[in-house]
N, C-alpha and C positions, 0 to 999 in steps of 0.2 A: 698183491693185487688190491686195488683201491676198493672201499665199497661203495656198491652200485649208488644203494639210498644217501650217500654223504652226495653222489656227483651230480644227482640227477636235479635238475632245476625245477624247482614248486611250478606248479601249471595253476594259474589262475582258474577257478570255479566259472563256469558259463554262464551262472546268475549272474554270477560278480560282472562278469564282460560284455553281456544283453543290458544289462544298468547302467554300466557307464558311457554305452551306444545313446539307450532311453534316455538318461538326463543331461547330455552334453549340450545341446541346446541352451539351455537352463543356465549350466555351469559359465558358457560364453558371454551369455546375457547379462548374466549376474555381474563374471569377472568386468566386462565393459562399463557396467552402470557405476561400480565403485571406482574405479578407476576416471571414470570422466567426473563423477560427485568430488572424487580429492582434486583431479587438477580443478576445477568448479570453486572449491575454496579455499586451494591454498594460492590461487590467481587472480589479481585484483581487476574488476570489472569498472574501469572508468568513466564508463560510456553508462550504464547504470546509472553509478553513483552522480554523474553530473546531472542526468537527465532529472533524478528523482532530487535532487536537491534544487533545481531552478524550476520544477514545478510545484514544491512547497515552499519557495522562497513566493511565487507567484499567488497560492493560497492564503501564504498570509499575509501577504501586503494585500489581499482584495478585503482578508477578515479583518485588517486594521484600518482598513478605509472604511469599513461599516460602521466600527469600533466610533473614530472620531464622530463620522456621520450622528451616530446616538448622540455621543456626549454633546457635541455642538448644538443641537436642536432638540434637546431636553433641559439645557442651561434659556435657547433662545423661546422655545414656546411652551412658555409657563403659562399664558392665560390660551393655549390652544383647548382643543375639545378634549375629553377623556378617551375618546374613544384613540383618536392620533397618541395621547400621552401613552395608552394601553399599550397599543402595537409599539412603538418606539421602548419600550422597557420589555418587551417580546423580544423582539430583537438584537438589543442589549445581551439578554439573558442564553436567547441561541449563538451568539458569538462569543458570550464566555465561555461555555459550555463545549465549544469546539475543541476539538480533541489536538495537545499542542505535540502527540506521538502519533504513531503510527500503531496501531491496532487492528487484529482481527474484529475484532466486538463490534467495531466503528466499520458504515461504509462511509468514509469518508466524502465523496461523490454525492451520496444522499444527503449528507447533512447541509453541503454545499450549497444543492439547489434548494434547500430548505429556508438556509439562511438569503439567499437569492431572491426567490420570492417573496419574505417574507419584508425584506429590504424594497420591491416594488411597492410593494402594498404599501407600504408609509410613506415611500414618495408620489404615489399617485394619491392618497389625502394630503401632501404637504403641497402638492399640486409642483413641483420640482419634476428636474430631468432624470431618470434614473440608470443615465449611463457611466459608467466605471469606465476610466481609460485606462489601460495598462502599456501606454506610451509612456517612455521615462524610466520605463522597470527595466532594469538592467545588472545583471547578476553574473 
């Protein structure tokens, strides 16, 4: 005759099976968020990557049309005012200064309109139009 304690199946503790009621929720949430984070990055996102690339292609052809803007008219008004020479080496210095990464530390957006404005204001003393076309960009 068999013994009884060899046959009898361990019965899980009621804490044990009130807990894993309690935290299954939890457990689902979890298993799903890891699950959708790896397929996330081990599947390549194109639609992103183009977006984010033809809108810093766009950033920086406007920061290298500023770029020239400076140099061209700090070579052409050497006998302009100090105050025009000022802002025009401003501006220089906020377009170098642009961040050529992507960064937390940067809002890049802010620094943008930074350099934006600060690009009117020279052309409103150079008495110039200060419209930027971004006809022709094409990427």
């Amino acid at each position: 005759m068999p013994n009884d304690l060899s046959t009898k199946v361990q019965q899980p503790d009621i804490n044990d099976v009130f807990e894993e009621i309690l935290f299954s929720e939890e457990k689902v949430i979890e298993k799903g968020y890891q699950q959708g984070y790896s397929i996330g990055r081990t599947e390549d996102n194109p639609e992103g990557y183009h977006l984010g690339y033809h809108r810093g292609a766009e950033i920086g052809s406007e920061i290298g049309y500023y770029q020239a803007f400076v140099d061209h008219h700090l070579d052409i008004t050497k006998s302009a005012s100090e105050k025009v020479v000022k802002l025009l080496e401003k501006l220089k210095k906020v377009c170098d200064e642009f961040p050529h990464t992507n960064s937390e530390q940067f809002d890049i957006f802010e620094l943008l309109e930074t350099v934006r404005s600060c690009y009117k204001r020279v052309c409103i003393l150079l008495k110039v139009s200060t419209s930027f076309h971004k006809e022709g960009l094409s990427f």
